[in-house]
C-alpha positions as a Markdown table, in Angstrom:
| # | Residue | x | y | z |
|---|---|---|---|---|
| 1 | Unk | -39.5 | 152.2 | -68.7 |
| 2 | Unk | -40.2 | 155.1 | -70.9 |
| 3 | Unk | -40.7 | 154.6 | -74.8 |
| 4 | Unk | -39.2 | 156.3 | -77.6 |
| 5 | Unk | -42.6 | 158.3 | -77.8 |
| 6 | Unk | -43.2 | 159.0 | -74.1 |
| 7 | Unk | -39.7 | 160.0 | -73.4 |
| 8 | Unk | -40.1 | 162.9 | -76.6 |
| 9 | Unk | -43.8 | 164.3 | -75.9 |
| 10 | Unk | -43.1 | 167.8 | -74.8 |
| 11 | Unk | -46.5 | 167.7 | -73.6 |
| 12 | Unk | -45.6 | 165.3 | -71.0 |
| 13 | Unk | -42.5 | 167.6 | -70.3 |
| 14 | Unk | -44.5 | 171.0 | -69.9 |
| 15 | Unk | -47.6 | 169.2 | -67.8 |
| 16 | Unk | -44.8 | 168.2 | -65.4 |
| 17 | Unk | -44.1 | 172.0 | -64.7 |
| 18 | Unk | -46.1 | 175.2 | -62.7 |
| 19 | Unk | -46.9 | 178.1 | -63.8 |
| 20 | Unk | -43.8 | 179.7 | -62.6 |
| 21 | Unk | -41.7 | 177.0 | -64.5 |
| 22 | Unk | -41.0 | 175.0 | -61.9 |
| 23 | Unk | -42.0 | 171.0 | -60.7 |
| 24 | Unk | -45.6 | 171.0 | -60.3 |
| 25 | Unk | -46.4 | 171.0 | -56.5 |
| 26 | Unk | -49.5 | 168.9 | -55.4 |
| 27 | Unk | -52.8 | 170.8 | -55.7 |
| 28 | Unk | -54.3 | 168.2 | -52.9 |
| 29 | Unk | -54.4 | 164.8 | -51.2 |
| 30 | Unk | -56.9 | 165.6 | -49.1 |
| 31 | Unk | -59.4 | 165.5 | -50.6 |
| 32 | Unk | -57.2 | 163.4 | -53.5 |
| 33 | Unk | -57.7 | 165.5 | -56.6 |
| 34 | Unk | -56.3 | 165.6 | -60.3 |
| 35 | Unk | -57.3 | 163.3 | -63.0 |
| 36 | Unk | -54.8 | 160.8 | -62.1 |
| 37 | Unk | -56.0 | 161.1 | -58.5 |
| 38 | Unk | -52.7 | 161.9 | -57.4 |
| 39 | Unk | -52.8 | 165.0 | -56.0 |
| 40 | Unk | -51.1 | 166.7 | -59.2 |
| 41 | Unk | -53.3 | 168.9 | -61.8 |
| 42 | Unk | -51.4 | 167.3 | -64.8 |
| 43 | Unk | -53.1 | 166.3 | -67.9 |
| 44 | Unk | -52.6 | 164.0 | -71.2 |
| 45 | Unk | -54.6 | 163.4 | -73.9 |
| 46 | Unk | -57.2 | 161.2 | -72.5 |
| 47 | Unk | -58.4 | 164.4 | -70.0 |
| 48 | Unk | -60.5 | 166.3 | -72.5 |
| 49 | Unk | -61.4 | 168.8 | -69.6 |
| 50 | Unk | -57.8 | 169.5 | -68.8 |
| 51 | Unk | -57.5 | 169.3 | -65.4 |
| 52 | Unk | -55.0 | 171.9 | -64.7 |
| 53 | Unk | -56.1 | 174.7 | -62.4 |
| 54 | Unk | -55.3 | 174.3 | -59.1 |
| 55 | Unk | -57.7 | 176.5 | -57.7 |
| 56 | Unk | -59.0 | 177.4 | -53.7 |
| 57 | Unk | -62.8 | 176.5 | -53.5 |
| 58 | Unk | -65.0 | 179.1 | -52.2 |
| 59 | Unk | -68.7 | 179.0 | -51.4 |
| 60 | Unk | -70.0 | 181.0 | -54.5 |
| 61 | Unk | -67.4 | 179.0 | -56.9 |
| 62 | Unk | -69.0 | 175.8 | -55.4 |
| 63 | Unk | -72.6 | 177.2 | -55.9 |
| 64 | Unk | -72.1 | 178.5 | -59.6 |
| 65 | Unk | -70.3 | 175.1 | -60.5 |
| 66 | Unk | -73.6 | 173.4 | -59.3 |
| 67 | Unk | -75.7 | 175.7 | -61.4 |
| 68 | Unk | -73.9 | 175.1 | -64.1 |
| 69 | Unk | -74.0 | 171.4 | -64.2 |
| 70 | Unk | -70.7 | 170.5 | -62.3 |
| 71 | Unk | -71.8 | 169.1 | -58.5 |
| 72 | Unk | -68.8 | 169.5 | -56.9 |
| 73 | Unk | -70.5 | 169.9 | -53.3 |
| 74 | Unk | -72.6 | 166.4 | -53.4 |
| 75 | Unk | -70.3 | 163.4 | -51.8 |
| 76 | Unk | -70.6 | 160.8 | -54.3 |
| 77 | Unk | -69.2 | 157.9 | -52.3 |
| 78 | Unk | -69.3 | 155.2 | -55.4 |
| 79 | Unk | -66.5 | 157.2 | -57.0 |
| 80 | Unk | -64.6 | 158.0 | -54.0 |
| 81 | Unk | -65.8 | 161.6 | -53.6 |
| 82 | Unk | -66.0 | 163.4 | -50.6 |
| 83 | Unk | -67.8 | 166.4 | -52.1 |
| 84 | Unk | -66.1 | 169.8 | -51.6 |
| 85 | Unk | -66.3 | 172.5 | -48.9 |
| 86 | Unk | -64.8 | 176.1 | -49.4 |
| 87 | Unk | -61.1 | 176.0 | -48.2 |
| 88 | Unk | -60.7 | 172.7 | -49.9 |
| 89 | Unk | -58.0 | 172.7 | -53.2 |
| 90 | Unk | -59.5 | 171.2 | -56.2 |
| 91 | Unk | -57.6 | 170.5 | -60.0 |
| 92 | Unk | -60.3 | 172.7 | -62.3 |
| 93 | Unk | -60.9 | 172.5 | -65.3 |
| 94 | Unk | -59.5 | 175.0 | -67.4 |
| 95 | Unk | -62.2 | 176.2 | -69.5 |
| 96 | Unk | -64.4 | 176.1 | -66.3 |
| 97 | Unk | -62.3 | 178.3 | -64.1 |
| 98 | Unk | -62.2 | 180.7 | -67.1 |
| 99 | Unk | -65.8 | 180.7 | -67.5 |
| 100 | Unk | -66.6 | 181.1 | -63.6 |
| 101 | Unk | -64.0 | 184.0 | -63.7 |
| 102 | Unk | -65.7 | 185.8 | -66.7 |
| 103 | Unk | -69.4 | 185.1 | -64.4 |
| 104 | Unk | -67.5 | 186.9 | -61.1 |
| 105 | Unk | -67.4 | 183.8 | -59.4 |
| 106 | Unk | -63.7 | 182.2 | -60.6 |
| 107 | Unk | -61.6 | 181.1 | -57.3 |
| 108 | Unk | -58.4 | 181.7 | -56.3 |
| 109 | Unk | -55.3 | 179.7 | -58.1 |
| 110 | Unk | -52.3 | 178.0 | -56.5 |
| 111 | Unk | -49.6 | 179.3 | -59.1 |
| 112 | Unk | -46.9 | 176.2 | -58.1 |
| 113 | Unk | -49.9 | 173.9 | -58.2 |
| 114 | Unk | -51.1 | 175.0 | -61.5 |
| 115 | Unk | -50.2 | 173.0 | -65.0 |
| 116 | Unk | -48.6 | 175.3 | -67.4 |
| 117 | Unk | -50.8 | 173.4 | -69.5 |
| 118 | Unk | -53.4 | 175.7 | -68.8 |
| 119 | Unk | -52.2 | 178.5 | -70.5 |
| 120 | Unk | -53.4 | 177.1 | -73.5 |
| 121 | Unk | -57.0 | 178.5 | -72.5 |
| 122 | Unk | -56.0 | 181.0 | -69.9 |
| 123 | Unk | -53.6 | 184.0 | -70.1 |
| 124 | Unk | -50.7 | 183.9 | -67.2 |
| 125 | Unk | -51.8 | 187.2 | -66.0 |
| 126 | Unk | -55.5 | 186.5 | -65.2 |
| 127 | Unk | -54.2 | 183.0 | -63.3 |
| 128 | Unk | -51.3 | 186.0 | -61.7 |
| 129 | Unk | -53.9 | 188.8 | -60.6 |
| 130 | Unk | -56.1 | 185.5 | -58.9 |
| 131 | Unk | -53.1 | 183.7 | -57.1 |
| 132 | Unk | -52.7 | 182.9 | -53.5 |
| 133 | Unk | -49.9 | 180.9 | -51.4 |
């Protein structure tokens, strides 16, 4: 059952919607991603990283996010982490996707997996000009 609070939170609304407007589309089950480990790049309040980017992992993202402090290639079997390859879909953070973009190393974006939620740090048309299907 939804409370009074829940049920009026646009932020739960708006996390629940792509980029195009639309019902958010799982990023990926396999490996199982999103902060909620549901396949879904939605956020709340608890995920200070914002985990809203659904974004195509290539080898020099996956190399950069090591460098810069994010091992996202190392299985890490205690949490349930199968480490990432390139090809695999992965919920980024926001900030961090932005940040690999600005270094020439941001990956590709799933619009109808992608939170509008992350427009709050990055503008539509960068997450546009980096889409594919």
């Amino acid at each position: 059952m939804i409370s009074f609070d829940e049920s009026h939170d646009s932020s739960k609304v708006k996390q629940n919607r792509n980029l195009l407007g639309e019902s958010l589309i799982p990023c990926s089950t396999e490996p199982l991603t999103g902060f909620f480990r549901d396949g879904l790049c939605r956020t709340c309040s608890n995920d200070t990283g914002s985990h809203t980017v659904c974004a195509v992992m290539t080898e020099a993202f996956l190399q950069f996010t090591v460098t810069a402090g994010n091992d996202l290639v190392t299985p890490r079997p205690e949490f349930n982490f199968p480490g990432l390859v390139p090809g695999d879909r992965w919920c980024l953070c926001a900030a961090r996707w932005l940040e690999a973009m600005r270094a020439g190393y941001g990956p590709p974006v799933v619009l109808e997996a992608t939170s509008e939620k992350a427009l709050e740090v990055i503008p539509f048309e960068l997450l546009q000009q980096h889409s594919v299907k």
